[in-house]
C-alpha positions as CSV (number, residue, x, y, z in Angstrom):
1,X,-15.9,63.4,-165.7
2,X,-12.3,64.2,-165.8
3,X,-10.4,62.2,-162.7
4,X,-6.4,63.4,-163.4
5,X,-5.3,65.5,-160.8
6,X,-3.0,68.0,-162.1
7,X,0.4,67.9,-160.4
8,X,2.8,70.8,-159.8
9,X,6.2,71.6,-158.8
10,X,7.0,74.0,-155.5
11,X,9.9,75.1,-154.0
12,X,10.0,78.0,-151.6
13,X,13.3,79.9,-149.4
14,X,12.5,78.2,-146.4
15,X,13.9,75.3,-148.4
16,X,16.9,77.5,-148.0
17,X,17.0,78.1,-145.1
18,X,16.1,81.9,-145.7
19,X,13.8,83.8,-143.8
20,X,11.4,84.6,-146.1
21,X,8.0,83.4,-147.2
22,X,8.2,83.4,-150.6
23,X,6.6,79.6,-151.9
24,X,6.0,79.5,-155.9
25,X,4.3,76.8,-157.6
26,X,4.3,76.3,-161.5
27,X,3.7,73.7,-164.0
28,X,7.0,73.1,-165.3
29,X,10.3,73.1,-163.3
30,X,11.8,75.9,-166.1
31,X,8.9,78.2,-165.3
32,X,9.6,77.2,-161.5
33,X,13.0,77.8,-161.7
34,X,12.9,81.3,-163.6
35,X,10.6,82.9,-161.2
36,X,12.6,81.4,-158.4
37,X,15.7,83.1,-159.9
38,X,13.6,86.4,-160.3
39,X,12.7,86.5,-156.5
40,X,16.4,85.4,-155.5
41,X,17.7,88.9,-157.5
42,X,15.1,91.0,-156.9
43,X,14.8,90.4,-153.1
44,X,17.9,89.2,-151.8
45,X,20.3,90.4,-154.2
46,X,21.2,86.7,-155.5
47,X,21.7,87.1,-159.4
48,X,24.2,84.2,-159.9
49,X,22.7,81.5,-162.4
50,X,25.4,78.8,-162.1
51,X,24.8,75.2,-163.0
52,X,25.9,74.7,-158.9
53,X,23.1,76.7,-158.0
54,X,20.3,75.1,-160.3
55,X,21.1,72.0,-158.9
56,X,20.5,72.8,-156.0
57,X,17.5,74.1,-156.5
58,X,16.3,71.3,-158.9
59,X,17.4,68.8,-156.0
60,X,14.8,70.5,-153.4
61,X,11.9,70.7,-155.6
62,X,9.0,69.3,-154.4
63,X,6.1,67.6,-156.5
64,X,2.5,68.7,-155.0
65,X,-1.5,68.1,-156.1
């Protein structure tokens, strides 16, 4: 029987202080990141992609099980 947990990243707007729901989960913190960046365009009309901004985000990442 197989005993590792698998882990994951999450990081949602609320960490943002936006008012929106939106909470993604993914393996990796690229994959996390990308579809963060997606959601921050699409929705609230957010396209930068600066090094400021990804450290941001990176910094508010949160590790879950």
């Amino acid at each position: 029987m197989d005993t590792e947990r698998k882990g994951y990243k999450e990081l949602s707007c609320r960490d943002f202080r936006q008012d929106c729901d939106f909470t993604v989960r993914a393996a990796s913190e690229d994959e996390l990141l990308n579809r963060c960046r997606e959601h921050a365009c699409s929705v609230h009309g957010k396209c930068s992609d600066s090094p400021g901004i990804r450290e941001k985000m990176k910094s508010r990442i949160k590790a879950v099980v």
